[in-house]
C-alpha positions in Angstrom: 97.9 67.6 -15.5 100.6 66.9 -12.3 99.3 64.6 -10.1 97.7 66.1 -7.0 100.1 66.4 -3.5 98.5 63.7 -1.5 98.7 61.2 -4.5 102.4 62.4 -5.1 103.6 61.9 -1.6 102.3 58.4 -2.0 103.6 57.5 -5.2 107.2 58.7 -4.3 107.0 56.8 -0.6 105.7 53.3 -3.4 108.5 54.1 -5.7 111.1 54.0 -3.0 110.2 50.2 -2.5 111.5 49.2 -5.9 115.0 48.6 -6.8 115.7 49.6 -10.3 113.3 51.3 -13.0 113.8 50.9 -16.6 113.3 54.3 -18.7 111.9 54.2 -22.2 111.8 57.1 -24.5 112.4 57.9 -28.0 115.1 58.3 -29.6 116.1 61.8 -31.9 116.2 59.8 -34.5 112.9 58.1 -33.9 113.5 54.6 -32.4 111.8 53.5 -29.3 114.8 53.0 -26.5 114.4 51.2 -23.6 117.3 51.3 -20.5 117.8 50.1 -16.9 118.7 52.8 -14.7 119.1 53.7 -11.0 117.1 56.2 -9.2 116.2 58.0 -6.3 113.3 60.1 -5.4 113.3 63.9 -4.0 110.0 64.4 -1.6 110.6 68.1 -1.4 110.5 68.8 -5.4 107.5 65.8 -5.6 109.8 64.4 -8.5 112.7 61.3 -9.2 116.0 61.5 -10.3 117.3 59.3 -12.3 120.7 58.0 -13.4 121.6 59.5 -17.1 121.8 56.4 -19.4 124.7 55.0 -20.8 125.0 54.8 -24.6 124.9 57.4 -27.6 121.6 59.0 -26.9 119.7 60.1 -24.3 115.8 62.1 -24.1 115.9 65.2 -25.0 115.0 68.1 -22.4 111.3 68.2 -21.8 110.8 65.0 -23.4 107.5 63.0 -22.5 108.4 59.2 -21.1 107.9 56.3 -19.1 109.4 55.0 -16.1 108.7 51.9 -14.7 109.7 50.2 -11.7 109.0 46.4 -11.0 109.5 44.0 -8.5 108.9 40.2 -8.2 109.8 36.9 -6.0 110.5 33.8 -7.8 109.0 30.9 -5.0 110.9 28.1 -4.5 110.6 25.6 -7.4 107.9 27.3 -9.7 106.1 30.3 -10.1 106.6 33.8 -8.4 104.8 36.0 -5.5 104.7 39.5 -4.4 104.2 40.9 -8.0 104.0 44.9 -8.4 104.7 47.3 -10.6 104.5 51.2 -11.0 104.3 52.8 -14.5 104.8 56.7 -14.5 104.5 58.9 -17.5 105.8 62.6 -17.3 108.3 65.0 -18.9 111.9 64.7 -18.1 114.2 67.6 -17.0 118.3 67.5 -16.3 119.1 68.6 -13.3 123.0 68.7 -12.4 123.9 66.2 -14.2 120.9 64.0 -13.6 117.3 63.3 -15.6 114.4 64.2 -13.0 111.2 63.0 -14.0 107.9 65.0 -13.1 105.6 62.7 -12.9 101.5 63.8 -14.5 100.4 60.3 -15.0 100.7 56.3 -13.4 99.5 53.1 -13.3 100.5 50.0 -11.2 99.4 47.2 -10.0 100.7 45.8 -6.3 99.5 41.4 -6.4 98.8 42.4 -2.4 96.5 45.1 -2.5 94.8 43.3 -5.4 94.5 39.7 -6.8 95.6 39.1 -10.5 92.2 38.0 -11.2 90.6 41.1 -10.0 93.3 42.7 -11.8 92.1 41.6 -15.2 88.4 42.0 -14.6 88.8 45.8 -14.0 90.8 45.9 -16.8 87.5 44.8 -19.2 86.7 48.3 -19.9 90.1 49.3 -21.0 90.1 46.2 -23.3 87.1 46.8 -25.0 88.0 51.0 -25.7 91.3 49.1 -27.1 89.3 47.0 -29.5 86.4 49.7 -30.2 89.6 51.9 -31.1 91.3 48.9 -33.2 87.8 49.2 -34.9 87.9 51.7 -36.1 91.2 52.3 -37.5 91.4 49.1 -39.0 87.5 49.5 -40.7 86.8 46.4 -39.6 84.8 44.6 -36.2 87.6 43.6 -33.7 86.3 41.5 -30.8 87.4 38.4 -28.7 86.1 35.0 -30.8 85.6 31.3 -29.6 84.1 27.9 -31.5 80.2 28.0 -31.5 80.9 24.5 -29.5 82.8 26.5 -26.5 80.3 29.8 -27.2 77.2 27.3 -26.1 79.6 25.4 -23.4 80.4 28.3 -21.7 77.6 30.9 -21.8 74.6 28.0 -20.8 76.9 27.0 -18.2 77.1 23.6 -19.1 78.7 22.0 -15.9 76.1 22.9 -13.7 73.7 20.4 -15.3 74.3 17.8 -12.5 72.0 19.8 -11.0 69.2 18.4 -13.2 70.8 14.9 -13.9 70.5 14.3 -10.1 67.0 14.8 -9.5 65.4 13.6 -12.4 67.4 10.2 -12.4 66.9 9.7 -8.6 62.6 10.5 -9.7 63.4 7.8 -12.4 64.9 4.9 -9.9 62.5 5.7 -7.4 59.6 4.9 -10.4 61.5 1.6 -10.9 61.1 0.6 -7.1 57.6 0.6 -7.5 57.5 -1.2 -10.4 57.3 1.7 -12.9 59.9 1.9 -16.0 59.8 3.4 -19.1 63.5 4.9 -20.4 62.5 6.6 -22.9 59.9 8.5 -20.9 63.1 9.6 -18.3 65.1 10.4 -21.5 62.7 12.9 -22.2 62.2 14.0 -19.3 65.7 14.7 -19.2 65.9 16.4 -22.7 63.3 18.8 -21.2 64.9 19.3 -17.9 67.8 20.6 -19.1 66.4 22.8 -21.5 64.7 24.2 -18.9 67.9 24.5 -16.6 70.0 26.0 -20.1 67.7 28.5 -20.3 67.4 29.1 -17.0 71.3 29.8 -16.8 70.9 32.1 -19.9 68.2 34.2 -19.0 69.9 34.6 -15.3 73.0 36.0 -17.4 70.4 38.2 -19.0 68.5 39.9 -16.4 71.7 40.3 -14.4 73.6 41.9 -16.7 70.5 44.2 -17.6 70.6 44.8 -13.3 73.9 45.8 -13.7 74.8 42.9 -11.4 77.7 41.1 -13.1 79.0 44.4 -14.3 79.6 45.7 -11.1 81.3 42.0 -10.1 85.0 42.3 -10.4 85.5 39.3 -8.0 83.9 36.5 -10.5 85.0 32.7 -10.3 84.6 29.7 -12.7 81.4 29.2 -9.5 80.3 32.7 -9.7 79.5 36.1 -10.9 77.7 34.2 -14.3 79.1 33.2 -17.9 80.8 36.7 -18.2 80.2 35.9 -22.3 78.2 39.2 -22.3 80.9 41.2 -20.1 83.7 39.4 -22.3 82.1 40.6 -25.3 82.2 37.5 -26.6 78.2 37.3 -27.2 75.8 40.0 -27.7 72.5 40.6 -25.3 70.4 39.8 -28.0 72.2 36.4 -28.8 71.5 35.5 -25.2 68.4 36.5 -24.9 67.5 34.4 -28.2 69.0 31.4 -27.0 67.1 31.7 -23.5 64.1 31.9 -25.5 65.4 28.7 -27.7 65.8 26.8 -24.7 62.7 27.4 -22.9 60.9 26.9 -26.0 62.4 23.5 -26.3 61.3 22.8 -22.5 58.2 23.6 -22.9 57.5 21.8 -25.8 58.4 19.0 -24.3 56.6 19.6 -21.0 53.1 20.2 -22.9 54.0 16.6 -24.7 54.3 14.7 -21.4 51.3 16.3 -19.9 49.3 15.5 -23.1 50.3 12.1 -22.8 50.7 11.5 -19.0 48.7 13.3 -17.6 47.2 16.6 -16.3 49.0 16.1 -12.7 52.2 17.1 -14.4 50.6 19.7 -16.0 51.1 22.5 -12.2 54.4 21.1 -11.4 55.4 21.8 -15.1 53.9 25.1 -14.8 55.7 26.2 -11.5 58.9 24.7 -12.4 58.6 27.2 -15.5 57.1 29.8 -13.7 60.1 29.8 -10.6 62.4 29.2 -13.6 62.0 32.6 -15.4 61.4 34.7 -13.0 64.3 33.6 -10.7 65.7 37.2 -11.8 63.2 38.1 -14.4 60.8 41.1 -13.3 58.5 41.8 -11.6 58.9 39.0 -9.3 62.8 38.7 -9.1 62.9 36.0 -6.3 66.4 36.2 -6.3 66.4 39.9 -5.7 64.3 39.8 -3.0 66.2 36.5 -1.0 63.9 33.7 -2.2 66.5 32.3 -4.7 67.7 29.7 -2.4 63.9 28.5 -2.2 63.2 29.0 -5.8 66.2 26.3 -6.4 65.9 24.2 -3.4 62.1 23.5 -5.2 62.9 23.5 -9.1 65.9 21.2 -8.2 64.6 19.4 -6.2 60.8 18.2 -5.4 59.6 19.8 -8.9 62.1 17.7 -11.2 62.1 14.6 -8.8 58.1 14.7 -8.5 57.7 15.4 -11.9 60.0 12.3 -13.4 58.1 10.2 -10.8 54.9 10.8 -12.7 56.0 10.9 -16.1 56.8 7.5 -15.5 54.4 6.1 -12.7 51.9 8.7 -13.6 51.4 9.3 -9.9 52.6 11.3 -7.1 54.5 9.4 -4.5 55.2 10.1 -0.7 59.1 8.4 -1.2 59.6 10.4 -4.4 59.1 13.5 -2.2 60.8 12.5 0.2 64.2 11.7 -1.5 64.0 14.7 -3.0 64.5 17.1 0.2 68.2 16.1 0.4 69.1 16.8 -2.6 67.1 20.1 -2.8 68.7 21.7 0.3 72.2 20.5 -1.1 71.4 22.2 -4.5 70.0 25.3 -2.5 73.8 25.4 -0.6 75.2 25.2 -4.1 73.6 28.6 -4.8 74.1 29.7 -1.2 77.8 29.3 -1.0 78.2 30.6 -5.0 76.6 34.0 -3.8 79.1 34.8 -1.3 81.9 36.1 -3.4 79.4 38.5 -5.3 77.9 40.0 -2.3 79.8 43.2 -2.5 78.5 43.0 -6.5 75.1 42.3 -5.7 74.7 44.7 -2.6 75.6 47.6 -4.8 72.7 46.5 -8.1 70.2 46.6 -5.3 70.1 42.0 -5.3 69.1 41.8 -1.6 69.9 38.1 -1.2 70.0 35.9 1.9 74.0 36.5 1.6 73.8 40.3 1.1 71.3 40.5 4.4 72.7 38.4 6.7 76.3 38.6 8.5 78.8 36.3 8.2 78.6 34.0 11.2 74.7 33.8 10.4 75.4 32.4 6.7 78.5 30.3 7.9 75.5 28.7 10.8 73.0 28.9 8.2 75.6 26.2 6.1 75.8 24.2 8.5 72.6 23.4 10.3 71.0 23.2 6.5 73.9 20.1 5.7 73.0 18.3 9.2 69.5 18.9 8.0 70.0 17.2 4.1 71.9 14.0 6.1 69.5 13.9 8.7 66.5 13.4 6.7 68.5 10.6 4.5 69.0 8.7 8.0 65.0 9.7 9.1 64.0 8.3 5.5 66.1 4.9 5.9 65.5 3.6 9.2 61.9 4.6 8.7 61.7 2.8 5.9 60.1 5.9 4.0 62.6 5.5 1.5 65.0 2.6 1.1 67.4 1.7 3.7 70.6 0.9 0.8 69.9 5.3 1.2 72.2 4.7 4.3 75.5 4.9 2.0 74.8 8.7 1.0 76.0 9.4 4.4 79.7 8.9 4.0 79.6 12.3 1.9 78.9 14.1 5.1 82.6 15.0 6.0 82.4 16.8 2.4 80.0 19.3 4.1 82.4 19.8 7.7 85.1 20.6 5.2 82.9 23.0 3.4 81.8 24.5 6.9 84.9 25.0 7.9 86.2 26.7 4.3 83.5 29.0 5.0 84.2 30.1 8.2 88.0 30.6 7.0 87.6 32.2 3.8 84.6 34.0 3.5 85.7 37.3 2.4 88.5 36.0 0.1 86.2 34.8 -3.1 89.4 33.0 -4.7 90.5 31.3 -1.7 87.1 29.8 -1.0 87.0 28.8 -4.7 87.7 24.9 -3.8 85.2 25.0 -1.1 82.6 26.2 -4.0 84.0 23.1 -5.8 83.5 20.8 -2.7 80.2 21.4 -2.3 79.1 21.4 -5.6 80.7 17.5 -5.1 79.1 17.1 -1.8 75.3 17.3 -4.0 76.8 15.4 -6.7 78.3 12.5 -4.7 75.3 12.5 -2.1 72.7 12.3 -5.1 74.7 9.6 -6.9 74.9 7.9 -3.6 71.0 8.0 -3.3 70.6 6.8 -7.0 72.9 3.9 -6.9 70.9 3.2 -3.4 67.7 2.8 -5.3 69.8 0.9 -7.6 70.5 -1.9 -5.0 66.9 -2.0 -3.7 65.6 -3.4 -7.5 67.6 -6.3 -7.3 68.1 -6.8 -3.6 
């Protein structure tokens, strides 16, 4: 089928931006051939000439090939920029002493009308017909394979557990101010945390893939846009949805043990923490559908874990313990906040309506900004209060973490790659801030 006219005229007018094409055809004799050659295109026959090769052979009249023109810019030292290509497949005719190639079908790529990365998550679908195809000529499953080590590492998300580490350790040394210790109780605590929080990544990877959410996301980064195991074909729905299970069982177990033995206080915070936990993107709630997922994390990250560790150890509830956990919950909820931004275009189109996909740009880019000077204020409210220690002081050299953030934001916020080190930052601004708080509580023991 020849391409239509619009589409020609612009594949001729792209063409005549390269300088050189390489022709590959076979060979009478049955040999693929493959041979530089100059060109021109003609507008008025919606076709390109090309140079006749040099050699014994040439492609016969009416032959089917491929053309290909290329282009790239080695940068100075390393690496190389402004990489395009055009790939055109048609018949070939000679025409006074030229080949003229028709053109019915192309592919091409242009590095500035499309990143690389973008580039090779639209090509998923082409990868997996390749495989499927593989398949079945070779009788045999074909399919992308990894450790079982890297399999778990990378589809529960492994990284993010300094989410969980934070809270329930800064619960832990708030216990030991007030004269409350018991590690093995915290390790435990831990244990079930982040089974909770594995799961939690799982089933997320579940429901949004069953949404149709990461599958319309061709923008992902190592921040965003999930695992991409069940995309990747690396793991199966039904793997994932077993290991979610696995995990939560695991938590739960454990939660039931504490509250058996601690107390029946811990019994509703366990209870919500599950309960915010699954049905994060789990129907019929979907919280994060509906534009409560920064709440939803701000609360299991925060408060929930930090509370909860408090009374597994103390078996109380404390005022400080609260407290000390709203900084690090609004930081955890930016973590999410910022993360969502490169798969708004993903998530507006599978019907996730969150905070990101409602609001405009300069309301999120505010929104970041007055939530940080929020998180620090209440760490300097807590400390010269003396609602929480005043060691809590030294958490506030992270601040310039979140002006950098701010500002990355406001620069990059509809180029998801670009704004990938801010996503890094501010993962670090929680990390270091929490740390911060813990080795603050630290201090107070002894001083």
């Amino acid at each position: 089928m020849a391409l239509s006219t619009v589409r020609e005229e612009a594949l001729l007018e792209d063409v005549a931006g390269y300088g050189h094409a390489v022709l590959a055809y076979t060979s009478e004799d049955g040999y693929p051939v493959n041979v530089a050659t100059d060109f021109e295109t003609v507008p008025e026959r919606g076709t390109i000439r090309l140079d006749r090769p040099s050699g014994p052979s040439e492609p016969a009249e009416g032959a089917e090939v491929n053309v290909t023109f290329s282009h790239v810019h080695p940068q100075p030292g390393v690496g190389y920029d402004q990489r395009r290509y055009i790939s055109i497949w048609g018949p070939l005719t000679k025409v006074n002493g030229s080949l003229e190639l028709d053109p019915q079908r192309t592919h091409g790529w242009d590095e500035q009308r499309l990143s690389f990365f973008e580039l090779c998550e639209r090509s998923v679908p082409a990868a997996h017909r390749y495989m499927q195809k593989l398949s079945e000529e070779r009788g045999e499953t074909v399919k992308p394979t990894l450790s079982a080590g890297w399999l778990f590492f990378l589809a529960t998300r492994v990284p993010f557990l300094t989410a969980t580490f934070v809270p329930i350790l800064l619960g832990a040394v708030v216990a030991r101010v007030h004269g409350f210790s018991a590690w093995w109780l915290t390790l435990l605590a831990l244990i079930g945390g982040i089974a909770i929080h594995l799961g939690l990544n799982v089933a997320n990877d579940v429901f949004d893939s069953t949404s149709g959410a990461d599958e319309a996301n061709v923008n992902p980064t190592m921040f965003s846009g999930g695992s991409r195991m069940i995309q990747y074909g690396l793991v199966s729905l039904s793997f994932m949805k077993r290991v979610a299970i696995a995990c939560y069982a695991i938590g739960i177990a454990i939660g039931i043990y504490l509250t058996a033995t601690r107390g029946l206080g811990l019994l509703w915070i366990g209870i919500a923490g599950v309960f915010l936990s699954i049905f994060y993107t789990a129907p019929p709630f979907k919280f994060v559908h509906r534009g409560f997922g920064e709440i939803c994390v701000a609360l299991g990250f925060g408060p929930i874990m930090v509370l909860g560790t408090y009374y597994v150890i103390a078996q109380r509830f404390s005022f400080e313990a609260l407290w000390a956990s709203l900084p690090v919950a609004l930081l955890i909820m930016l973590v999410l906040y910022v993360n969502q931004i490169p798969d708004k275009p993903a998530d507006a189109k599978s019907g996730k309506k969150t905070i990101v996909v409602r609001l405009p740009k300069n309301a999120i880019v505010m929104g970041y900004g007055l939530s940080v000077g929020a998180a620090f204020l209440l760490i300097a409210i807590g400390a010269v209060t003396g609602i929480t220690t005043r060691w809590a002081l030294i958490a506030l050299i992270t601040a310039p973490y979140g002006w950098q953030v701010y500002k990355a934001l406001d620069t990059y916020y509809d180029s998801p790659y670009e704004l990938m080190a801010a996503m890094g930052k501010n993962i670090q601004l929680h990390l270091f801030t929490g740390l911060l708080l813990i080795v603050a509580y630290v201090i107070a023991i002894f001083v």
